[in-house]
C-alpha positions as CSV (number, residue, x, y, z in Angstrom):
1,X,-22.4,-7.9,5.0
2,X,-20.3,-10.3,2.9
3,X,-19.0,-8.8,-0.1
4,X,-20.8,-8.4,-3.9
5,X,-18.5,-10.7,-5.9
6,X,-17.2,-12.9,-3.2
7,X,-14.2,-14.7,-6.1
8,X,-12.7,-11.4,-6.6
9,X,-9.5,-12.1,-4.3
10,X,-7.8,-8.8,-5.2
11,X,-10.5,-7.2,-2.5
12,X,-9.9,-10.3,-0.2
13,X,-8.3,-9.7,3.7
14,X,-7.9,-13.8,3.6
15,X,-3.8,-14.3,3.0
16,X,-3.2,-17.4,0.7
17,X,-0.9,-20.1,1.8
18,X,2.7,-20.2,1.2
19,X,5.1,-23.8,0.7
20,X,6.8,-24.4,3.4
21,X,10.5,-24.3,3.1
22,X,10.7,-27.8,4.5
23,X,8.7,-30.2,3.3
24,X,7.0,-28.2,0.8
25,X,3.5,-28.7,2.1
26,X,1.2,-25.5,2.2
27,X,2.3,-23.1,5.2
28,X,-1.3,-21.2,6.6
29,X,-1.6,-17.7,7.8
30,X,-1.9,-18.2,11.5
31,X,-1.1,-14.5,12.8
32,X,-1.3,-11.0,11.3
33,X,0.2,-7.8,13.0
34,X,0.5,-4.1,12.4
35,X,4.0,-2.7,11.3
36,X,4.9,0.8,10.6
37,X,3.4,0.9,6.9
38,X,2.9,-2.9,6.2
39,X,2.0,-5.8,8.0
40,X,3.8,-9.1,9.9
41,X,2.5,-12.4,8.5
42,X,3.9,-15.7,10.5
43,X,2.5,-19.0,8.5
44,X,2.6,-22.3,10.6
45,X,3.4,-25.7,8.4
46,X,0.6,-28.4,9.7
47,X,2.5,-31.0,8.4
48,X,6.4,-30.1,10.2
49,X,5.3,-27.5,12.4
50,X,8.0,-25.2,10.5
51,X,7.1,-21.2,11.1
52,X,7.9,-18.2,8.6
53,X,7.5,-14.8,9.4
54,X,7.0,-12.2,6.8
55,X,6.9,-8.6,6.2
56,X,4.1,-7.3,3.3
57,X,2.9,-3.8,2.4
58,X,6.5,-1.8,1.7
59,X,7.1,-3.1,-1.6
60,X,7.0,-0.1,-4.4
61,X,3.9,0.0,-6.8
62,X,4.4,-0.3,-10.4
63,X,3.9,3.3,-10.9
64,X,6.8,4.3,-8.3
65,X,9.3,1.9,-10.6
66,X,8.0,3.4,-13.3
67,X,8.4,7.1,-12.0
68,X,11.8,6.4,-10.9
69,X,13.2,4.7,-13.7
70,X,11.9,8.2,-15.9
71,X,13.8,10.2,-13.3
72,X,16.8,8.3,-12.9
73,X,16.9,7.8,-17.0
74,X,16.0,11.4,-17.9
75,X,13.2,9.5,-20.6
76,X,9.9,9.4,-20.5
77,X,7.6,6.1,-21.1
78,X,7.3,5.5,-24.9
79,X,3.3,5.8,-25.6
């Protein structure tokens, strides 16, 4: 069933292109693997056949920054 508001890419499993690193033509998604908490991406260049791996999904959320900075600071966020 495809999805109710098909532009809303924050819901989107589709991975966006990345420049490649070496002739700055876009990079596609052409494998996506499990790791422990986040996910592999390797992107293939069409253009110079360059590969880049990647590693999503273990970067902290806003809220975790947030909560640590309180902790480490001893302050609160200012309302």
């Amino acid at each position: 069933m495809p999805p109710n508001n098909p532009f809303n890419f924050q819901e989107s499993t589709i991975v966006p292109p990345v420049p490649c690193t070496q002739c700055g033509n876009n990079m596609l998604c052409v494998r996506r693997s499990p790791e422990q908490g986040s996910e592999r991406q390797r992107f293939l260049c069409s253009s110079c056949g360059n590969t880049n791996e990647r590693i999503v999904g273990i970067e902290m959320s806003d809220e975790e920054v947030q909560s640590l900075a309180e902790q480490l600071t001893g302050k609160a966020k200012a309302k």
